[in-house]
C-alpha positions as CSV (number, residue, x, y, z in Angstrom):
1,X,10.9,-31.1,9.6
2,X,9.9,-28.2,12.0
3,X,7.5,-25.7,11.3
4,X,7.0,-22.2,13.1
5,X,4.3,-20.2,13.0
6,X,4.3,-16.4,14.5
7,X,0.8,-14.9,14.8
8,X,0.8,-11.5,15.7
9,X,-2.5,-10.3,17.0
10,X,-4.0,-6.7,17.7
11,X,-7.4,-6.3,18.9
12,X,-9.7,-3.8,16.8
13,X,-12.7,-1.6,17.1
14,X,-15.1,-0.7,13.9
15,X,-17.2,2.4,15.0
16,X,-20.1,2.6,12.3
17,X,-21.6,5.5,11.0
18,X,-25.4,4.5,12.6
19,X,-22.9,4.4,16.2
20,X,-22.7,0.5,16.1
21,X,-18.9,-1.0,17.0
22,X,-18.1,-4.3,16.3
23,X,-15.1,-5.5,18.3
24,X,-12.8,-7.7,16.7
25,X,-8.8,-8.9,16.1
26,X,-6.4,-8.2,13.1
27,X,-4.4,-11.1,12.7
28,X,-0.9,-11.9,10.4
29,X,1.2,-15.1,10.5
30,X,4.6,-15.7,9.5
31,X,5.8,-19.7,8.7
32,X,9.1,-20.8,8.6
33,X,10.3,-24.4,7.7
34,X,13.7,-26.2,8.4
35,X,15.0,-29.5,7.6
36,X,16.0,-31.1,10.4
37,X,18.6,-34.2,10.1
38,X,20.8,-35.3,12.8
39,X,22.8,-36.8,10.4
40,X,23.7,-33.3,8.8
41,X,24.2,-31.8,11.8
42,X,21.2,-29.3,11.4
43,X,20.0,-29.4,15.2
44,X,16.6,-28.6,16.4
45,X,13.5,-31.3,17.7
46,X,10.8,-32.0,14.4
47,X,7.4,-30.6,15.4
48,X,5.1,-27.5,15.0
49,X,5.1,-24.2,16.9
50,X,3.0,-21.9,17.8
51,X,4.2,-18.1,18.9
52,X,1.1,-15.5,20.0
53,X,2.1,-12.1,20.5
54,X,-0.9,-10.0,21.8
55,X,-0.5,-6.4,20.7
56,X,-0.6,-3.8,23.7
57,X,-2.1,-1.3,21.4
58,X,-5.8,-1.2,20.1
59,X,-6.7,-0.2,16.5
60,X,-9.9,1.9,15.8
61,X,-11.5,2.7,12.8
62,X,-14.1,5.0,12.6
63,X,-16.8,5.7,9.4
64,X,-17.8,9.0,8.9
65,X,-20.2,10.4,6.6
66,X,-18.8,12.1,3.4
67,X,-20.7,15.6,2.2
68,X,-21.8,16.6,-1.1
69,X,-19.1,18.9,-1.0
70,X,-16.3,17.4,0.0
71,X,-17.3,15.6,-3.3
72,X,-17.3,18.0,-5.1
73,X,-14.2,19.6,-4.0
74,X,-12.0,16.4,-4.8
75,X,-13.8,15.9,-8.2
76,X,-12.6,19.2,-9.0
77,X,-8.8,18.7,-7.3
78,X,-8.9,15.7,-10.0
79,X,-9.8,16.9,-13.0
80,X,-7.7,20.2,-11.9
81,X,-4.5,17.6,-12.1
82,X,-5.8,16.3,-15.0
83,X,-5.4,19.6,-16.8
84,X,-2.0,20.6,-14.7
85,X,-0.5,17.0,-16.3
86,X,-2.1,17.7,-19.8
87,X,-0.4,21.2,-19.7
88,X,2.7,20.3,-19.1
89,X,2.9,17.6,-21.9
90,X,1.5,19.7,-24.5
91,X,4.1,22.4,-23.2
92,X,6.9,20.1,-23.2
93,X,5.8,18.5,-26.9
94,X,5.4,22.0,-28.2
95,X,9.0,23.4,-27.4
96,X,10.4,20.1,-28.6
97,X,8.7,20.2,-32.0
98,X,9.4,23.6,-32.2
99,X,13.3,23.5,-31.3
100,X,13.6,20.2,-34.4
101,X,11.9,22.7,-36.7
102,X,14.4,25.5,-35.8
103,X,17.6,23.1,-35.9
104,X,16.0,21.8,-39.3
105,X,15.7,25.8,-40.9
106,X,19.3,26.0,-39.7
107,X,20.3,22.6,-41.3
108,X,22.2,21.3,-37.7
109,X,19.6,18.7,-37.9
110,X,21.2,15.4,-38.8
């Protein structure tokens, strides 16, 4: 049996609100198995690998503080969909019912 393992890795920087950083690495790993049988003729030598890549590029993150407005404003830009979405359904139920009710006055309602 052989076993490979890719591990990707790209170094990282947390920048806290109070100005700390905390340096660290994002890891993810990718496995693959294959049978190996020389009697098959599947070729390759049984073992475990390893493959590191080191990422040239550096991640940062950076917290920031969130204001009482900004808050506010997308409490508002949600409950402003809310109504957009609730709108449009009552608009679209309304004109339905009411185009049944004028095909059943007419009698071209099966």
């Amino acid at each position: 049996m052989m076993f490979y393992h890719y591990i990707k890795i790209v170094p990282t920087t947390y920048v806290r609100v109070d100005g700390s950083t905390l340096l660290t690495n994002q890891f993810s790993v990718t496995r693959h198995s294959k049978q190996v049988s020389l009697f098959t003729g599947e070729s390759g030598m049984p073992g475990i690998f390893f493959s590191y890549e080191l990422s040239p590029l550096m991640v940062k993150y950076t917290e920031k503080a969130k204001s009482f407005g900004h808050f506010a404003t997308n409490t508002c830009a949600i409950i402003g969909g809310v109504f957009t979405v609730a709108g449009l359904i009552d608009s679209l139920l309304y004109h339905s019912v009411r185009a049944i009710q004028k095909k059943i006055e007419l009698g071209k309602y099966n």
